[in-house]
C-alpha positions as CSV (number, residue, x, y, z in Angstrom):
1,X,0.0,0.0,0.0
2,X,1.4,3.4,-1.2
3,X,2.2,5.2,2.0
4,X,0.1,8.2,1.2
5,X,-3.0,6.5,1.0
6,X,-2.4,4.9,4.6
7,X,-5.4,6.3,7.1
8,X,-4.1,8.9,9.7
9,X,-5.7,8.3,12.7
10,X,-4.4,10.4,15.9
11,X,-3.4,8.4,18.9
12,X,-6.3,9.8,20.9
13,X,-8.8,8.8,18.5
14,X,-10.5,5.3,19.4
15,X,-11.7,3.3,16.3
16,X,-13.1,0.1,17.3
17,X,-12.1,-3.3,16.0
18,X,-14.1,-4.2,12.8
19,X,-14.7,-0.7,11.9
20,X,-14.1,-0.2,8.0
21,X,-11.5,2.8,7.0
22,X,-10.3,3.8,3.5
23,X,-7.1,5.1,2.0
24,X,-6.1,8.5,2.8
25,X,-8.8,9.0,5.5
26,X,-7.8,11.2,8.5
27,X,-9.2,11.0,11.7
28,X,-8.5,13.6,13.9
29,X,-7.9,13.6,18.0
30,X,-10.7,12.3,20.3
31,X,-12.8,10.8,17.4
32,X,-14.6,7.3,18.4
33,X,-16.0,5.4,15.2
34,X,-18.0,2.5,16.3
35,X,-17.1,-1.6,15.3
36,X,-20.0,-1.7,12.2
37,X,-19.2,2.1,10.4
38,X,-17.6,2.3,7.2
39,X,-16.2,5.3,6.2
40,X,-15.1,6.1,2.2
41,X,-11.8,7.0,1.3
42,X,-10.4,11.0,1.5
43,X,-12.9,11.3,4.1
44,X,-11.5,13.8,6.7
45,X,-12.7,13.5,10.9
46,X,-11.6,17.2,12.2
47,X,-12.0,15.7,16.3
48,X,-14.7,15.2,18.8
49,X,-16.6,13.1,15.7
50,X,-18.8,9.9,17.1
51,X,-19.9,7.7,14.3
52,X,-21.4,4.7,15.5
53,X,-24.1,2.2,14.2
54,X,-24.5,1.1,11.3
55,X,-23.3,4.3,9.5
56,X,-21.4,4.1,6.3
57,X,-19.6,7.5,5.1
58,X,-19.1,8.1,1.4
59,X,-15.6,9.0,0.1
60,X,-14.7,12.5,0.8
61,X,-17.2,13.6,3.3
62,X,-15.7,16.4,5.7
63,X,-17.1,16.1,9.3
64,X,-16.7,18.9,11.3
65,X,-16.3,18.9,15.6
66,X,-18.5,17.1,17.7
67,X,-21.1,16.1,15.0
68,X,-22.4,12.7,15.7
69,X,-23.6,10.4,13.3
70,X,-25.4,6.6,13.3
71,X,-26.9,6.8,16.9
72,X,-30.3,4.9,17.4
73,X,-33.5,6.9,16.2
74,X,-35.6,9.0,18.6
75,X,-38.4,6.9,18.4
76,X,-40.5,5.0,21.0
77,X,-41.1,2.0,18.3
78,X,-37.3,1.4,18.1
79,X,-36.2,-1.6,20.3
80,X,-32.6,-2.0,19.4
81,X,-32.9,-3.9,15.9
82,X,-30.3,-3.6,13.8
83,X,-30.4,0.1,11.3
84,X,-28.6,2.0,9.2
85,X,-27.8,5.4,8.2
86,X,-26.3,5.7,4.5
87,X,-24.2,8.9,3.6
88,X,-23.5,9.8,0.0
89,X,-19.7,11.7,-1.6
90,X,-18.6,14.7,-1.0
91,X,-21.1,16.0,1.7
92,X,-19.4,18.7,4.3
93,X,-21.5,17.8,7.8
94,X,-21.0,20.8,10.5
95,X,-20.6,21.2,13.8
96,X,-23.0,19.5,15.9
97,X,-24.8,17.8,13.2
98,X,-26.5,14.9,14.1
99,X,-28.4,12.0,12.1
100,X,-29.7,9.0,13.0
101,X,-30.4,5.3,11.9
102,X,-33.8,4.0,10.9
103,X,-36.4,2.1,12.1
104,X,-36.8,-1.7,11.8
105,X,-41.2,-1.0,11.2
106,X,-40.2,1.7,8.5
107,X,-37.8,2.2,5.7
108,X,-34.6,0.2,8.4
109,X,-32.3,3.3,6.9
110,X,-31.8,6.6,6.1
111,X,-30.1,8.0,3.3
112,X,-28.3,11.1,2.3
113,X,-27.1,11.8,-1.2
114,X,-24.2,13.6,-2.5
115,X,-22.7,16.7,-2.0
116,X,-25.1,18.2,0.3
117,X,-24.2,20.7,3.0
118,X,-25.3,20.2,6.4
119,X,-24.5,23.6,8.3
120,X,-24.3,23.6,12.4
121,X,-26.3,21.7,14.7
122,X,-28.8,20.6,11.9
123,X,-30.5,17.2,12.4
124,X,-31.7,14.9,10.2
125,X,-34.2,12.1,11.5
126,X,-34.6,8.4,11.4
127,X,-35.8,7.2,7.9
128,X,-35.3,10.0,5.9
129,X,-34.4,10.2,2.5
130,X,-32.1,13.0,1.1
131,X,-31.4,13.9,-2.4
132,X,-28.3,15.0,-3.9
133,X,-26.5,18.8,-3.9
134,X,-29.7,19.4,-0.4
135,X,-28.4,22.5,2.3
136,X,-29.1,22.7,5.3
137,X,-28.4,26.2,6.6
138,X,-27.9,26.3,10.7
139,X,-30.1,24.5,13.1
140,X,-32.7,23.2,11.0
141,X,-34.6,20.2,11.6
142,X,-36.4,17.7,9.7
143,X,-38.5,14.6,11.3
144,X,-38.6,11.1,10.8
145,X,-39.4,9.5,7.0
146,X,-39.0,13.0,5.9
147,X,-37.9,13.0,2.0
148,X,-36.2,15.9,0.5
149,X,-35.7,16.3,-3.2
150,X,-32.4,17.2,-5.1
151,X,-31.1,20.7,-4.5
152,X,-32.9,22.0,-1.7
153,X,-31.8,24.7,0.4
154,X,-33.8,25.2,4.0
155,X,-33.0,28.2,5.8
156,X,-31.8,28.5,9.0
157,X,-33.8,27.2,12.0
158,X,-36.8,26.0,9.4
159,X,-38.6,22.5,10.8
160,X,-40.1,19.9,8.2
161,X,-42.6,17.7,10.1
162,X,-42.4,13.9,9.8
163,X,-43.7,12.4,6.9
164,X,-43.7,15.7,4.3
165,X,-42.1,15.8,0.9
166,X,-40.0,19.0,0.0
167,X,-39.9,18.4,-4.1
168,X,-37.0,19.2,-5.8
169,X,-35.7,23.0,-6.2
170,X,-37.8,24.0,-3.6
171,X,-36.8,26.8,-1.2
172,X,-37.3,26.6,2.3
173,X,-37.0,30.7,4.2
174,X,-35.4,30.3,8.0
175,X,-37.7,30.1,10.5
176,X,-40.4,28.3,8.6
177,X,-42.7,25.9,10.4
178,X,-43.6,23.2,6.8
179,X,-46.4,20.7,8.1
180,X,-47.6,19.8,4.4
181,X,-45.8,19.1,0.9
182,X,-43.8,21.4,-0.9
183,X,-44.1,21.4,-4.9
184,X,-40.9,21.1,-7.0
185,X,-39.6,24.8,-7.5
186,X,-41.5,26.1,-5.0
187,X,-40.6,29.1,-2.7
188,X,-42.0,28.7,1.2
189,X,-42.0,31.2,3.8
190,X,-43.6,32.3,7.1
191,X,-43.8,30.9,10.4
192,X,-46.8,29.2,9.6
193,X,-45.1,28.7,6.4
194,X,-47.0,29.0,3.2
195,X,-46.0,29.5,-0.3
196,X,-44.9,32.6,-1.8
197,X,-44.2,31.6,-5.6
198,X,-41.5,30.1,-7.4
199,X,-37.8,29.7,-6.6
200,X,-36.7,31.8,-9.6
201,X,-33.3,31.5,-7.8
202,X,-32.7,28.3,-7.9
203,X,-34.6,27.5,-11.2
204,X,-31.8,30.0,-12.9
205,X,-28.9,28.3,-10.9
206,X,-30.1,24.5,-12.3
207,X,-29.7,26.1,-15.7
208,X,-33.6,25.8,-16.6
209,X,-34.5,27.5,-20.2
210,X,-36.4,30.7,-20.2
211,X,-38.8,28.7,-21.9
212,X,-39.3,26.4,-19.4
213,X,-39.4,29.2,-16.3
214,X,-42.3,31.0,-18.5
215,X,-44.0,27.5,-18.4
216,X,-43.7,27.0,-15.0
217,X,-45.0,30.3,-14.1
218,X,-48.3,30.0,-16.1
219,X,-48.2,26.5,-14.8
220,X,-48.2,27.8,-11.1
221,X,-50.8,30.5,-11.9
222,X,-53.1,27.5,-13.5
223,X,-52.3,24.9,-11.1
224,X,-53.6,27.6,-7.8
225,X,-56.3,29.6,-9.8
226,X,-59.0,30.3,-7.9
227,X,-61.9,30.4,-10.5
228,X,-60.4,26.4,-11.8
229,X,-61.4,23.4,-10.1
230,X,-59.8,21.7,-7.3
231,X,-55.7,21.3,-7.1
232,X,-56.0,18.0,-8.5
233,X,-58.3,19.4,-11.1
234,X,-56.2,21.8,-12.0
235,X,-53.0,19.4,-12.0
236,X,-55.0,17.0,-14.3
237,X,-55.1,20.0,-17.0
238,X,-51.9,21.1,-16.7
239,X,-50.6,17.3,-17.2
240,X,-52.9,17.7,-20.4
241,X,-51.8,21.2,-21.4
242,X,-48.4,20.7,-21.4
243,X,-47.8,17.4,-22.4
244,X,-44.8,18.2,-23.8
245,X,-42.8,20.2,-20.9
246,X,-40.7,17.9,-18.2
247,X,-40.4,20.1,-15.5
248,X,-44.6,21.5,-15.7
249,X,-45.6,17.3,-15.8
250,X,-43.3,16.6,-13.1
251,X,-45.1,20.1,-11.1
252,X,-48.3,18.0,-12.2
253,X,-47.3,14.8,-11.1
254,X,-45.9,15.8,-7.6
255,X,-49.4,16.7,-6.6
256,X,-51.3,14.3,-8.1
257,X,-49.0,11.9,-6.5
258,X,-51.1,8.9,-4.6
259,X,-50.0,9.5,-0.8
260,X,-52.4,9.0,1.9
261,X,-51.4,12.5,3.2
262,X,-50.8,14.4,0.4
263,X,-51.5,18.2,1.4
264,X,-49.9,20.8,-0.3
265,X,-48.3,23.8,1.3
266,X,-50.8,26.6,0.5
267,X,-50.6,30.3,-0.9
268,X,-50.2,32.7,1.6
269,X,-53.0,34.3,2.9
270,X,-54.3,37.7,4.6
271,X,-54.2,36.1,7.9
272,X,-50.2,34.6,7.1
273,X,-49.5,37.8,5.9
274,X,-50.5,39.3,8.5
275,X,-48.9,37.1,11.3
276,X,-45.6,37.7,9.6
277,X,-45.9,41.4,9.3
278,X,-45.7,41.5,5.6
């Protein structure tokens, strides 16, 4: 084995027989990786890191001080079985960031894609399912079997109740309380958080055609009119109307989705408005 790729692992650190470490991993003082983790090559442990369970760490993930990774779900219905979390490449995990395993009566895992950025003391529950290129900005939270499309960004201190769907592209303002779907592209906001249009943002950032943002914004107008039908109505048309655009029949799709809780995130309102101060 070439010397460079050799893991450095300081002599306070205490990795535990059976653990799996790759090449040119460093693991920095008072780190304690547990006997069933796995962690990816060119993966870098600053210190004060506890990965335990049955956690395995894609190839180089950066993990900041005292986050801690792979302990047992906060859930009354766990009883010890054996659970995994599963963490993608190239993710940067903060301080105090913490995820958990899953449960043996739900998914038994929770996964986190690539390249996502977990900022400080973030949390990300038991069952979950991440996408790829996700951030999480300071302190926010999501619960368990939470899923959470490909390039989201939640603002700092948001919450995302257990069980919701954030589609992909969607924007999530700090402070925002999300109890109910949020569409693909979609911009949310508010305590009570409701949405307040597209994420133009992030639309123009993925690259999207102008063609295809002018869609989706007479898409979005349709899909929420108040003189149409209901919102699955309205979806049904849309999926009709524009047949032959990807990202308005994936809009469509999301909410006509089967789920058995499938409530969508809803326009803001006088009253919201009004609670926020806008």
């Amino acid at each position: 084995m070439d010397s460079t790729s050799i893991p450095d692992i300081h002599p306070t650190a205490l990795v535990e027989r059976g653990a799996e470490i790759g090449n040119n991993v460093r693991i920095g003082p008072f780190c304690h990786i547990g006997p069933h983790v796995v962690i990816g090559d060119n993966c870098e442990l600053m210190s004060h890191v506890v990965i335990t369970g049955g956690t395995t760490i894609g190839a180089g993930t950066r993990i900041f001080p005292h986050a801690v990774l792979g302990t047992e779900p906060q859930n009354t219905a766990y009883k010890g079985e054996k659970t995994k979390l599963v963490v993608g490449r190239k993710n940067t995990i903060r301080e105090g960031v913490t995820m958990h395993t899953g449960t043996a009566n739900a998914r038994g895992e929770t996964l986190v894609g690539d390249e996502c950025m977990f900022l400080a003391y973030s949390h990300v529950a038991h069952d979950s399912v991440l996408g790829n290129h996700v951030t999480f900005a300071n302190n926010v939270m999501i619960g368990g079997h939470t899923t959470i499309g490909d390039y989201v960004i939640i603002g700092g201190g948001a919450g995302i109740h257990q069980f919701c769907t954030v589609g992909h592209h969607a924007f999530i303002g700090g402070i925002a309380a999300v109890v109910n779907d949020v569409i693909p592209y979609g911009m949310v906001v508010g305590s009570r958080a409701y949405l307040a249009g597209l994420n133009l943002v992030g639309m123009k950032r993925s690259g999207m055609t102008r063609q295809d943002m002018n869609a989706l914004r007479h898409a979005y107008k349709d899909l929420f009119a108040e003189s149409g039908g209901t919102l699955r109505e309205n979806a049904t048309r849309i999926l009709e109307n524009y047949a032959d655009n990807a990202p308005v029949c994936d809009l469509a799709r999301f909410v006509l989705a089967d789920s058995k809780r499938k409530f969508i995130t809803p326009l803001t309102n006088r009253r919201a408005r009004q609670e926020d101060g806008i």
